[in-house]
N, C-alpha and C positions, 0 to 999 in steps of 0.2 A: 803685699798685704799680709805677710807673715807677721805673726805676733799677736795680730788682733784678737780680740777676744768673739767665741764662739757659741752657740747654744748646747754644743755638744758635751762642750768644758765646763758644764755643771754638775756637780759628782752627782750620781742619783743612790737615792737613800740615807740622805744625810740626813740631823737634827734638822725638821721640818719649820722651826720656829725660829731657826738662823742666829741663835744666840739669846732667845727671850731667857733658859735658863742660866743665863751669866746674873741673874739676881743679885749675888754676893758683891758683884761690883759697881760701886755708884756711877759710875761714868767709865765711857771708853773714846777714845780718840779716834778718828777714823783718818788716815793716811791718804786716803784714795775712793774717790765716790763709789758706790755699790754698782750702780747701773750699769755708768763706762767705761769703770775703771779708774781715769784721769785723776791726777794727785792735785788738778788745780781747784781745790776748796778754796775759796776766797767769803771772808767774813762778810753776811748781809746786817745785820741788826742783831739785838738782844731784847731781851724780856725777863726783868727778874736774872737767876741763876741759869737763865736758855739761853745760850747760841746759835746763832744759826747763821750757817753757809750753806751760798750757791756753787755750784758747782760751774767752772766757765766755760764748759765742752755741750754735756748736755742740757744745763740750765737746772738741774734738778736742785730743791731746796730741801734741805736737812739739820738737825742738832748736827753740833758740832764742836763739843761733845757731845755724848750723848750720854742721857741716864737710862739706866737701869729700868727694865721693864719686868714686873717681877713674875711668878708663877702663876700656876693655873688658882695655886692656893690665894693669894691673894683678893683679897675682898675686890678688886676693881675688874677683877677678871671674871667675877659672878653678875656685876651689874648689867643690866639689860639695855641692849639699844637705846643709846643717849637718854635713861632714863625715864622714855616714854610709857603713860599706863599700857596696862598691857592690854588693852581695848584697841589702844591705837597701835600698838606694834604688832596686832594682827591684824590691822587696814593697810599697813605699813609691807605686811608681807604676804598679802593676798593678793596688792597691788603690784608688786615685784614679778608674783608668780606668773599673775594674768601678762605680764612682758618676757615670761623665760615663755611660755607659750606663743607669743607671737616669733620669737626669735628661732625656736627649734622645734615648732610643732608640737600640738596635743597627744605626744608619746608616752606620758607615763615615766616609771622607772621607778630607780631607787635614788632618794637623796639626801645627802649630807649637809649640814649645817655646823658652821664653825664663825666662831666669831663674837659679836653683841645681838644677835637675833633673839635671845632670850627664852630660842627653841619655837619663838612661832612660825617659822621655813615648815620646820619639821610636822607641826601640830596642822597649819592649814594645808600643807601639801597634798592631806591626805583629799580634800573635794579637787583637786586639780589630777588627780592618779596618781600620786607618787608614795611610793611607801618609804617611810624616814629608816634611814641607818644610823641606829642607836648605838653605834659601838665607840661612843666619847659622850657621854650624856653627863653632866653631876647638878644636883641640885634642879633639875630641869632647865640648866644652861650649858650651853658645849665650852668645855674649859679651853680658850683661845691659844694655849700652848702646846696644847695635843694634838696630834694625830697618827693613829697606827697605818703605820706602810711596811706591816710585816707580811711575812707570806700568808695567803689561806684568806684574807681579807676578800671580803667580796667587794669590787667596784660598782660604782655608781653612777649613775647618768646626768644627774646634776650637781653640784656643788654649791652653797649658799657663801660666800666667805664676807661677814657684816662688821663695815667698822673696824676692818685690821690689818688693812695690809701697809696701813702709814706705823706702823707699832712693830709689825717683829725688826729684828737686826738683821736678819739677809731677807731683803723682797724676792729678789730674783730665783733663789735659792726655796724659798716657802711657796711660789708657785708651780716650782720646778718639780717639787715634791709632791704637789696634788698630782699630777701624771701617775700616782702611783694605787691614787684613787680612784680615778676618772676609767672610763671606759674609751678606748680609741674611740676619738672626736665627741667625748663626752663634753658639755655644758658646764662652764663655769659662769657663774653671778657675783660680780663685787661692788660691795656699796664703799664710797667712800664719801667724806666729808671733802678731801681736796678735789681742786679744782683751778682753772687758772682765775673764772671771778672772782674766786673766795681764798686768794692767795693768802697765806699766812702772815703775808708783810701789812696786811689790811685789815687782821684781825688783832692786831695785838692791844687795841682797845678793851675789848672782853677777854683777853686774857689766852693763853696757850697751854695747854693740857704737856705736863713733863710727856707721858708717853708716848704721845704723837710724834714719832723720830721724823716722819720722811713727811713732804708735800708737795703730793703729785698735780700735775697738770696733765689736757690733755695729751700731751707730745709725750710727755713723760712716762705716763702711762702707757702709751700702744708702745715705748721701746721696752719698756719693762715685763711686759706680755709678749712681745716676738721674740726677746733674748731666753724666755723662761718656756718658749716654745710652743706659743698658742698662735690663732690665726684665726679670721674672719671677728675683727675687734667691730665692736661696737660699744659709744659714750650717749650716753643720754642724762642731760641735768635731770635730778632727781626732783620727783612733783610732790608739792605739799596736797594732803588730801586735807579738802576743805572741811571743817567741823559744821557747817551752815548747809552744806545742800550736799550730801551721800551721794559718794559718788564723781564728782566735780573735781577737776584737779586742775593745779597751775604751778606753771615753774618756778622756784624759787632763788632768785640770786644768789650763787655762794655755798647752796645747800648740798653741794656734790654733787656725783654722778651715779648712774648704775652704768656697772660696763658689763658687756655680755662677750667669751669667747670660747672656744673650739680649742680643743688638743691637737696639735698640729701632729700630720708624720712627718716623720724627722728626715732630712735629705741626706742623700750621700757628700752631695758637694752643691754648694751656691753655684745658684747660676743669674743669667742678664738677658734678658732680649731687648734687642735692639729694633725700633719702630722706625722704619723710613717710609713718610709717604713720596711717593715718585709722581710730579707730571711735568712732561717738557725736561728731560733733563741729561739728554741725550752727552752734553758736553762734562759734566760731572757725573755719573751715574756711576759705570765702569771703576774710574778711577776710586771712586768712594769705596763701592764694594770690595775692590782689591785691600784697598784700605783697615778695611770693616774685621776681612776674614783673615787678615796677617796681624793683627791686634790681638796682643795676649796681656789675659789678666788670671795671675796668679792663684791658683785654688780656685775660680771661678769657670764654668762651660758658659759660651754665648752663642746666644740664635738668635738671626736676623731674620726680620718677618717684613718682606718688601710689600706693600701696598702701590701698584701702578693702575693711573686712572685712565688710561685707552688714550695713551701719549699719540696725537700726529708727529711725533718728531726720531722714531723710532727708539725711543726709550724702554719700549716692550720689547723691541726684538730683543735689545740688550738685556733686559731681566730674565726673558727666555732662558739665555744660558748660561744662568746657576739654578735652574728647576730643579736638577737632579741631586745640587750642593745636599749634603746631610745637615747642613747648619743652617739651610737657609729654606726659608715659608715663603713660595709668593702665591699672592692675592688679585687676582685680575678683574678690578672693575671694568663695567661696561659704557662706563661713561664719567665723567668727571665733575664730583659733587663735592668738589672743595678738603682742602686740610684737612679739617676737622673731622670729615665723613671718613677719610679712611683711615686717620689715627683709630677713632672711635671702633672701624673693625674691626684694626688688628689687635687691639684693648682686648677681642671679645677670645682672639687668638693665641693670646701671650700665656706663656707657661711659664714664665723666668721669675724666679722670686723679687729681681728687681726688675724694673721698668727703665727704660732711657728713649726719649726721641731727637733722631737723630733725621734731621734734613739732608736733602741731596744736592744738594747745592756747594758744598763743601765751604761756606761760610765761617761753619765752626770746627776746631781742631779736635781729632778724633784723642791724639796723645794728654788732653783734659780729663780722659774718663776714669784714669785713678784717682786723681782729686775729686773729682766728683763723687765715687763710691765710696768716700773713704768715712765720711759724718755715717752714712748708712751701718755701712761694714762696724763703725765702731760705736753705736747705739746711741750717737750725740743727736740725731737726727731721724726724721721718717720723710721727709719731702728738700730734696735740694735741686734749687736752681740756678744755673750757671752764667753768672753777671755777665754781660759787655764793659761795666763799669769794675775799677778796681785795679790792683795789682802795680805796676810801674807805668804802665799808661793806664792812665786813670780815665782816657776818652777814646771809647773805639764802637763810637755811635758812628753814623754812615759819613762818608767822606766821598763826592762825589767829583773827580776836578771837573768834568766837563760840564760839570748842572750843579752848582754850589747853591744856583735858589733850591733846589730838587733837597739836598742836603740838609738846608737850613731848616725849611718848612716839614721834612720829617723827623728831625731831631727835636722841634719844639712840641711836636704833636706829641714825641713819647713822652716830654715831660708833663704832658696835659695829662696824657691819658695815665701817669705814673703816678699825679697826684690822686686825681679823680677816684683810684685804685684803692692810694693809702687812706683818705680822707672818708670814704664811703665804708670800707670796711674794714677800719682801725690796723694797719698794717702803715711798715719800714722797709718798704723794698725800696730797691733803685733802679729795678729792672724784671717787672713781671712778667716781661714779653716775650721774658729769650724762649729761643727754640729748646736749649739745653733745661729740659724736665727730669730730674731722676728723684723715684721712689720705691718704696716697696710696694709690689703689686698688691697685698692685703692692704692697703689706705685706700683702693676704690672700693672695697665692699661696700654693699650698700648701697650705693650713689648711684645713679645712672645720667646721660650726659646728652644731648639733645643738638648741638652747635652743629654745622658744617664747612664753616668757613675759618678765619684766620679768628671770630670769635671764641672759637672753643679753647684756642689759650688763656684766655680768659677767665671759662667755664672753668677749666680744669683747674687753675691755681685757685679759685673763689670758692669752690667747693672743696676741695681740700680744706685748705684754710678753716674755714667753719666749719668743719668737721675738727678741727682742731688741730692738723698738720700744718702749722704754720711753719712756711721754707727757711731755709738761710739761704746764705746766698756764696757763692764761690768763685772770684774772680777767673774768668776765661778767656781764651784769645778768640779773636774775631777779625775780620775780614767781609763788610760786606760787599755786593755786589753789589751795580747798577741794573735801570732797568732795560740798560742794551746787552748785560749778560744774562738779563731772562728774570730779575725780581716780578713775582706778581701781585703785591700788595695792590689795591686800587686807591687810588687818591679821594675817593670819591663814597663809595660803595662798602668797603672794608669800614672806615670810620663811625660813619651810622648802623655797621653792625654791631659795633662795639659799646657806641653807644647805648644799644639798645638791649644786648645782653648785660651791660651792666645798669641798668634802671630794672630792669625785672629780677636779678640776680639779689638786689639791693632789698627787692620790694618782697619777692619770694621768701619764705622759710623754706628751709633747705629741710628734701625730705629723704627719707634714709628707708630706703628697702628691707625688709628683709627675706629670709631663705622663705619661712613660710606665706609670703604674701601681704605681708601688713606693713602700711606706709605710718611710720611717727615723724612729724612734721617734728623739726627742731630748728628750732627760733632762735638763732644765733646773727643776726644782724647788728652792728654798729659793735660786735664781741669782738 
C-alpha cells in the first residue's frame, strides 16, 4: 500500500482557494484527477468551449480543461446565491441553520460564511446564537477566494461554505484548509448544486456555468471530505421552500445537496477491524484466526472483534483462547440470534477506520483483503464488495457434486434475488450477497440497522447505497461449502426474510439519525 495517497499529505497552510488566483490563465490542463489522483481522465461530452472528463477510478466529473476562475474582484464573485431575492436567501439560510442545529445541537458559537450566501449565514445566525466572524466581509458578501488561516485568527464553530466548492482548483486542498478555521470537531455546512440526479451530463440543455470545474456526486463527495479529513458525513438533497404555504418544504430533483461534517482527529496510522460472526464453527474457527492474526497489511493495525453465539459445538471454548490476544475483542452472546444480530453488535464495537466482514467458514480467501482496501485506501471508492463473480473463473457460485439439484436451485435463487435487487433500487451488482463488505466505518453514520438474520446483508448494502455509497465490486476467490460442511442458509425461511426486508426497504424512506436526536427522512427510492 505504499505510494497511496494520504490525508496527511495535504500541505496545511496552503493558498486556501487551490489556484482560484491563477486568473491570468484562461485554461489549465489537469494531468491527474484531484481527488485520486489517477491520470485516467477520459473525455465525457462538451458544451460550447467546456470539456468535460470523467475520471475512470473514482468516477469524479470535471473540466477538462479547465477555465479560469477569476478573483474575489470579479463581479461573479459579489453575486449572491444563484441570484435569489434576498427575501428568499434568508429563507434559504434560516432553513439551512435550523438543520446545522439538528445536526450539532443548539450550541451557539462563532460562524463563518464563505461562498454565494450573500452574507445571510452570517445575518440570521445571529436568532439561532451564533455570532458571525466578520473577518472576509466586502460589499456585504464574503469574497469566495479568501480566507485568512494566519496565526491570532480566532476559530469558529461553524463554517457556511455556499455554492463553491465545484469552483475552486484544489477541492481537497480548500477543505483541508478550513481545519485552520474550524475548532477541533467544529461544524462545517456545504450547499452544493451537484449531485448524482442532477448530473451535469443532464443539464447540458440549460446550459453549464465556465466556473463550475468539478461535479460531485454523492460517492464523490463523502471521499473528498474523508481525504481532506472530516468525518461523521451527512448528504441531504436540498428542499425548495415552498412560496404558497411558509414553512412547507419539498425535495427538489437535481437541486443539490447540503452536506454536514465534523473535523476529524487525525490518526497515527489506518487501521481495520475485522467482523467474524462465529456459530457452529468448531472445524474452521481456529484455523481462521491463525489466519486472521498472521495477515499483514502494510501501514495498517488490525483488530479482530469475534462475536460467538453460545456455539453447542465448542466453538466457544476455542474463541476462549485468544481472550487475552491484544488484537483481538471477543463478544459472547448468550444465545443465538442470527448473522445479522451479531455483526450488528460488533458494528456497535468496531474502532477501525475501515470495516471488513469476515466469516468463519473460510469460504472466502483472507489473501483478497489488499484488493479489497485498495478503491478505499485510494479514494476511488467508500463501500466495496467482494464478487464470487469475475476474474478468470468467472463462475464460483456454489458447486455441490453430491446435491447438484441443491446447487442448481441456489444458484438461480441468487440470480432472482440479484435482479430483484438491481431492478427495485436502480443498482448493477452481480453479486450483493457476498459475505466480503468492506468500508469506511464513517458511511454508517447516521443509519441504524434492525435485521437479524442472513437479511441484514441486504439491509446493509441498501442502506448504504441510498445513502449514496454505491459499491463496486472486486472479483474474489471463493469456495463454497455444502450443507454437510455446516452451511446454515434455510431453504425456506432465509428466503422470505429477504423478501420481506426487501419490500419494506423498497417502501421505507431511509432515515438518517443524527448526534442530536432528530430523524430526516430521505426519500431515495428507485435513486
Amino acid at each position: 500500500m505504499d505510494g497511496h495517497l494520504t490525508r496527511a499529505a495535504v500541505p496545511a497552510g496552503s493558498d486556501v482557494a487551490g489556484g482560484l488566483h491563477e486568473a491570468s490563465a484562461p485554461t489549465r490542463m489537469l494531468a491527474a484527477c484531484p481527488l485520486c489522483a489517477s491520470p485516467r481522465l477520459h473525455y465525457a461530452f462538451s458544451q460550447g468551449p467546456l470539456r468535460f472528463a470523467r475520471c475512470s477510478d473514482c468516477r469524479l466529473l470535471l473540466q477538462n480543461p479547465q477555465f479560469g476562475v477569476a478573483s474575489g474582484s470579479d463581479p461573479e464573485s459579489k453575486r449572491p446565491w444563484r441570484d435569489l431575492p434576498d427575501e428568499r436567501e434568508r429563507a434559504w439560510a434560516r432553513n439551512d441553520l435550523e438543520q446545522v442545529g439538528h445536526y450539532r445541537g443548539r450550541n451557539g458559537g462563532r460562524l463563518l460564511e464563505l461562498g454565494f450566501g450573500g452574507g445571510a449565514y452570517a445575518e440570521q445566525g445571529a436568532s439561532f446564537g451564533y455570532e458571525p466572524d466578520r473577518s472576509r466581509i466586502g460589499d456585504g458578501v464574503f469574497a469566495r477566494d479568501e480566507m485568512d488561516t494566519s496565526e491570532g485568527v480566532s476559530p469558529v464553530d461553524v463554517c457556511v461554505v455556499a455554492d463553491l466548492i465545484e469552483r475552486v482548483g484544489d477541492p481537497v486542498r480548500f477543505l483541508h484548509d478550513l481545519h485552520h478555521r474550524l475548532v477541533p470537531g467544529g461544524t462545517l455546512l456545504l450547499t452544493t448544486r451537484s449531485s448524482r440526479r442532477g448530473d451535469a451530463a443532464r443539464q447540458t440543455a440549460t446550459g453549464l456555468e465556465p466556473s463550475r470545474r468539478f461535479h460531485f456526486d454523492e460517492s464523490t463527495l463523502a471521499n473528498l471530505f474523508y481525504r481532506a479529513g472530516y468525518e461523521h458525513v451527512l448528504m441531504f438533497p436540498r428542499r425548495h421552500l415552498s412560496p404558497v404555504a411558509p414553512g412547507e418544504t419539498r425535495p427538489v430533483s437535481g437541486a443539490g445537496f447540503l452536506v454536514f461534517a465534523r473535523v476529524a482527529a487525525e490518526a497515527a496510522r489506518q487501521s481495520l477491524s475485522v467482523i467474524v460472526p462465529a456459530y457452529n464453527e468448531a472445524a474452521t474457527f481456529e484455523p481462521l484466526m491463525e489466519r486472521l492474526l498472521a495477515k499483514q497489511l502494510p501501514g495498517m493495525d488490525v483488530d479482530i472483534i469475534v462475536v460467538e453465539s453460545n456455539s453447542n459445538d465448542g466453538t466457544r471454548e476455542l474463541a476462549i483462547k485468544y481472550d487475552s490476544h491484544p488484537r483481538v475483542e471477543l463478544i459472547f452472546e448468550d444465545r443465538p440470534a442470527g448473522k445479522g444480530h451479531a455483526v450488528r453488535r460488533a458494528l456497535r464495537q468496531a474502532k477501525g477506520e475501515f470495516i471488513l466482514i469476515q466469516d468463519a467458514d473460510l469460504e472466502y480467501d483472507i489473501e483478497d483483503y489488499d484488493g479489497l482496501l485498495e478503491p478505499l485506501l485510494s479514494y476511488r471508492a467508500c463501500f466495496v464488495l467482494g464478487a464470487r463473480h469475475g476474474g478468470q473463473n468467472r463462475w464460483k457460485m456454489r458447486r455441490f457434486a453430491e446435491a447438484p439439484a441443491v446447487s442448481f436451485t441456489m444458484n438461480a435463487g441468487h440470480w432472482v434475488f440479484t435482479t430483484l435487487v438491481n431492478v427495485l433500487f436502480g443498482l448493477r451488482l452481480r453479486d450483493p450477497f457476498t459475505m466480503f463488505k468492506v468500508f469506511r466505518r464513517d458511511c454508517l453514520f447516521g443509519l441504524e440497522f434492525h435485521c437479524n438474520r442472513f437479511d441484514f446483508d441486504y439491509e446493509l448494502l441498501i442502506k448504504l447505497a441510498r445513502k449514496g455509497y454505491v459499491p463496486i465490486e472486486i472479483p474474489v476467490n471463493y469456495r463454497s461449502r455444502s450443507y454437510a460442511e455446516g452451511k446454515k442458509v434455510s431453504f425456506i425461511r432465509d428466503p422470505l426474510t429477504w423478501l420481506r426486508a426487501l419490500a419494506q426497504l423498497r417502501v421505507e424512506p431511509l432515515r438518517l439519525l443524527e448526534n442530536a436526536g432528530a430523524v430526516h427522512a430521505l426519500d431515495t427510492r428507485g435513486s
